[in-house]
N, C-alpha and C positions, 0 to 999 in steps of 0.2 A: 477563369482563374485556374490555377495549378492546385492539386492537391494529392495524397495519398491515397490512393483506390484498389480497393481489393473486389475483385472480380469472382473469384473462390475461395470461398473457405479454407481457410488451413493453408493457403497458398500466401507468399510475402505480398503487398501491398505494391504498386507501379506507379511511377508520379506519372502524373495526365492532366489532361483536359477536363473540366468540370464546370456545369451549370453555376454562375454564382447565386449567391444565397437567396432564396426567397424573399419576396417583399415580408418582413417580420410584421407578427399581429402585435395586440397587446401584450406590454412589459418586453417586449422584445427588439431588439436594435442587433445591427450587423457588426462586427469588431475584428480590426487585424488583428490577426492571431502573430504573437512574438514568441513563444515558444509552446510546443504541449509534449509531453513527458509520454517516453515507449515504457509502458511497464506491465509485469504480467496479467494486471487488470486489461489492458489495453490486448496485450495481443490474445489473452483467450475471448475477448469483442470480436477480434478478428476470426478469430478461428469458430468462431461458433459455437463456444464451449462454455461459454458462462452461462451463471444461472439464469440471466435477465436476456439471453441472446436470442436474436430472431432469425429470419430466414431471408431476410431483406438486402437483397445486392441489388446494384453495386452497394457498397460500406468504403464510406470514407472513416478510419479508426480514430482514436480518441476519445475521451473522457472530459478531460479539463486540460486548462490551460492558462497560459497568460497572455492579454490582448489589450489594442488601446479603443475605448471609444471616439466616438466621431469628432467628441469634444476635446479629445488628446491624454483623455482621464485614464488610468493604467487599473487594471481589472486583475482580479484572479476568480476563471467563472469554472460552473460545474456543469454538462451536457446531460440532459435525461434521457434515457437510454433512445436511442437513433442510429440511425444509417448518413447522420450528416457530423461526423467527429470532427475533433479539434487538427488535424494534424492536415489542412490548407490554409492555405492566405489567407482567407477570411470563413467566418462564422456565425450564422445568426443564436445569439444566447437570449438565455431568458434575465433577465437585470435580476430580479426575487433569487435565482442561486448564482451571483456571484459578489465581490466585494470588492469594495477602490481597496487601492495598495499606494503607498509613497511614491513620490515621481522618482524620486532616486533606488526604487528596488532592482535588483538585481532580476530580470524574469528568468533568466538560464534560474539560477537558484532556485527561485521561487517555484517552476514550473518540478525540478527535480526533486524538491522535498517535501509537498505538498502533499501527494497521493500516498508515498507510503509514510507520514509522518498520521495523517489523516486515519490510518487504521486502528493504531495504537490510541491517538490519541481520544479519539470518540468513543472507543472500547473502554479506557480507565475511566474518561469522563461521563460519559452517557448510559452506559450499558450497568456499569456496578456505580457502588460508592465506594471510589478509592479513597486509602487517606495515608499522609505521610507515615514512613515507617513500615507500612506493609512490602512480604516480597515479591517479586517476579521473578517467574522464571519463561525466558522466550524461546520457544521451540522452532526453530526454522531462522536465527539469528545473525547466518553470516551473508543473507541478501540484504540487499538494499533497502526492504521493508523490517526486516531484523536490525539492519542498524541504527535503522533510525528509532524503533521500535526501544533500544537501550537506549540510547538518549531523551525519547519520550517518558520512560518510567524514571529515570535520572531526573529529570526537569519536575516530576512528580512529587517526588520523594521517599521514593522505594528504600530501604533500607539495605538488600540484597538482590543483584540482579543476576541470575546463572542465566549464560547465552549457551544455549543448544544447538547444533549445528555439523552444517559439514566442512572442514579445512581447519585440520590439527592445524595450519600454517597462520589461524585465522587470528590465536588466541591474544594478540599482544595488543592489536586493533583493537579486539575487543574489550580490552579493558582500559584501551586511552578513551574510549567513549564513555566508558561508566560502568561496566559489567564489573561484579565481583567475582565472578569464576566460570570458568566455560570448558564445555563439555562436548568435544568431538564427534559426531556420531559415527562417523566414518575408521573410530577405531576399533577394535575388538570386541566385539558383541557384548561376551560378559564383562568388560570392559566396561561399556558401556551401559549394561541393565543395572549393574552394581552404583553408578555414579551418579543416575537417575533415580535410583532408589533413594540414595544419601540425600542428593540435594532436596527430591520432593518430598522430604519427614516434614517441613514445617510450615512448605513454601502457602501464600496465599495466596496470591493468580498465575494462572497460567496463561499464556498470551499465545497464542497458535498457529503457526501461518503454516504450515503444513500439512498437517490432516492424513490420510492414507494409513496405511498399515504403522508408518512411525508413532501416531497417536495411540493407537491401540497396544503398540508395545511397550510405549512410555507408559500409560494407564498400569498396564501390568505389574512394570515393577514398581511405578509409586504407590499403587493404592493399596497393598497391603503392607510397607512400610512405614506406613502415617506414624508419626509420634502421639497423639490423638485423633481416635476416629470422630469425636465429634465437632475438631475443627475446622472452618469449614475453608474446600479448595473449590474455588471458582476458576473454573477453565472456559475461557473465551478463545471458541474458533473464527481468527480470521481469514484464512487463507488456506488453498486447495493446493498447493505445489506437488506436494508427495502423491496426491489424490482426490480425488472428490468425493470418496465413500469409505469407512473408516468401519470397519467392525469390531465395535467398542462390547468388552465383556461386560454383561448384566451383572455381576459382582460390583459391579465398579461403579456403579449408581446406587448399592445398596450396602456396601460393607463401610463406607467412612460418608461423611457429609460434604458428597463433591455437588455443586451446579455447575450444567454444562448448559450456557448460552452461545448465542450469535452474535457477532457485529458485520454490519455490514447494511448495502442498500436496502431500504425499508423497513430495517429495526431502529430508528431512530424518527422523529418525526421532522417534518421538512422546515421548521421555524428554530428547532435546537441545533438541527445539523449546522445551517445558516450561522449562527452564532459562535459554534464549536470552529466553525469554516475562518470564520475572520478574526477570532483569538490567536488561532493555529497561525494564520498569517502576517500575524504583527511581529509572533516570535521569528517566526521561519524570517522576513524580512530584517530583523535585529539580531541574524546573525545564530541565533537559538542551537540547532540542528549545522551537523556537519555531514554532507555529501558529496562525494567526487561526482563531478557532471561532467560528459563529453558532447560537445555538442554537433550536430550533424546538422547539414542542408536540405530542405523537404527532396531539393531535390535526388538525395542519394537514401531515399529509406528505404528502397528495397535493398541496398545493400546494409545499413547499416539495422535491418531489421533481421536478418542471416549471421549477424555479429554475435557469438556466444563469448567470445571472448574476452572481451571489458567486462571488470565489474563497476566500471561505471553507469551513474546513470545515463542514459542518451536522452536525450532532449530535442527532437526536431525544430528546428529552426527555418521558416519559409524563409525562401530566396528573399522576397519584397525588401523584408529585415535585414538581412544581412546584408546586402550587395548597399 
């Protein structure tokens, strides 16, 4: 069979020739895969940079996807970390993480909004107790996992959403999704540190997908403008884009009542994720979350993995499918 194969680290992935799946153990079956979603979960697998990443080439990439079983039953499944990803013809999944979907779902959709819809959503749900009426404000806002990220605290019932981000050009978007105000980063520093300031006096979670130095500077100017220090701000880090290592001032765990948790693989347990997994996809299926998807041919991912310039999501689609 054909799949996406990456040979070097950091290096784009080459459609090729590959062994097909192993004869599958227990809870396990082989399934066409009909699309898996390129996202920067995905390519830092490839690159060898995630937390959970190993040294294991070749790597076929991939995380999740959507695929049909043998019986014709349409799946949306989750890969434990491996060097055998979703993004070939075929896959052997484990049945226990993933879930049937509607014969009439859309998988281009489904495969594109699942992953970053999935980060937010597990975070409000799993990680804290959210509850309507509380605010968000989303740091790293105008990606793909940002956008969805506002329609997840939308769907919640955030009471105020500030989207934080880069592309003054961004803002109008963002507020046909649901945000209530958004905040550029890419403008004028103090600009910038002043707006942050404002918006984080009252806000109650922070949702993170950035990390790096931009946390540390956001830190700065909101936590000594709290309107009460003893309300409490819970900042959930999901996502490493700006950075993987954040030099967060020690004032800033100790001057106002901030918790700084995690979401992500392995702060959840594999029976709630499950659950959270097939909620997320009944919305996502019904339409829930709006995402521009482009879809591509497995066989063009090396080029369309060199693609910086869509902000859509790309979605590989094996040939078997499409043709």
């Amino acid at each position: 069979m054909r799949a996406a194969v990456v040979t070097v680290l950091g290096e784009n992935p080459r459609y090729a020739e590959v062994p097909e799946p192993s004869a599958p153990g227990k809870d396990e079956v082989v399934v066409e895969v009909l699309a898996a979603a390129l996202s920067p979960r995905v390519r830092s697998q490839a690159a060898g940079t995630h937390y959970t990443s190993t040294d294991g080439l070749p790597l076929i990439p991939g995380i999740d996807g959507v695929g049909r079983l043998p019986d014709g039953t349409l799946v949306y499944f989750l890969l434990p970390d491996t060097n055998k990803g979703a993004m070939a013809e075929r896959v052997a999944i484990d049945l226990r993480r993933s879930v049937p979907l509607p014969k009439d779902v859309d998988p281009l959709r489904l495969a594109a909004v699942m992953n970053p819809a999935m980060a937010s959503w597990v975070a409000l749900r799993q990680r804290i107790s959210f509850h309507r009426g509380q605010s968000v404000l989303i740091f790293g806002a105008t990606g793909n996992a940002g956008r969805t990220a506002i329609q997840v605290a939308k769907h919640f019932g955030a009471s105020e959403i500030t989207a934080v981000g880069r592309g003054a050009d961004r803002g109008d978007e963002l507020m046909r999704l649901g945000a209530t105000t958004f905040i550029p980063l890419d403008g004028d520093p103090d600009s910038v540190r002043v707006a942050l300031a404002e918006a984080g006096q009252d806000v109650d979670v922070v949702l993170d997908l950035l990390w790096g130095q931009p946390t540390s500077d956001a830190l700065r100017a909101i936590v000594p403008n709290r309107t009460r220090d003893e309300q409490l701000l819970t900042w959930i880090q999901i996502g490493s884009v700006a950075g993987l290592e954040s030099p967060i001032p020690s004032a800033a765990l100790r001057a106002v009542n901030v918790c700084l948790i995690g979401s992500g693989q392995g702060s959840v347990d594999s029976r709630s994720y499950r659950e959270e997994i097939g909620e997320l996809a009944k919305e996502v299926a019904g339409g829930t979350f709006d995402t521009p998807v482009k879809a591509v041919p497995l066989r063009d991912v090396e080029s369309a993995w060199a693609d910086s310039s869509t902000t859509e999501r790309i979605v590989i689609v094996p040939q078997v499918w499409r043709n």
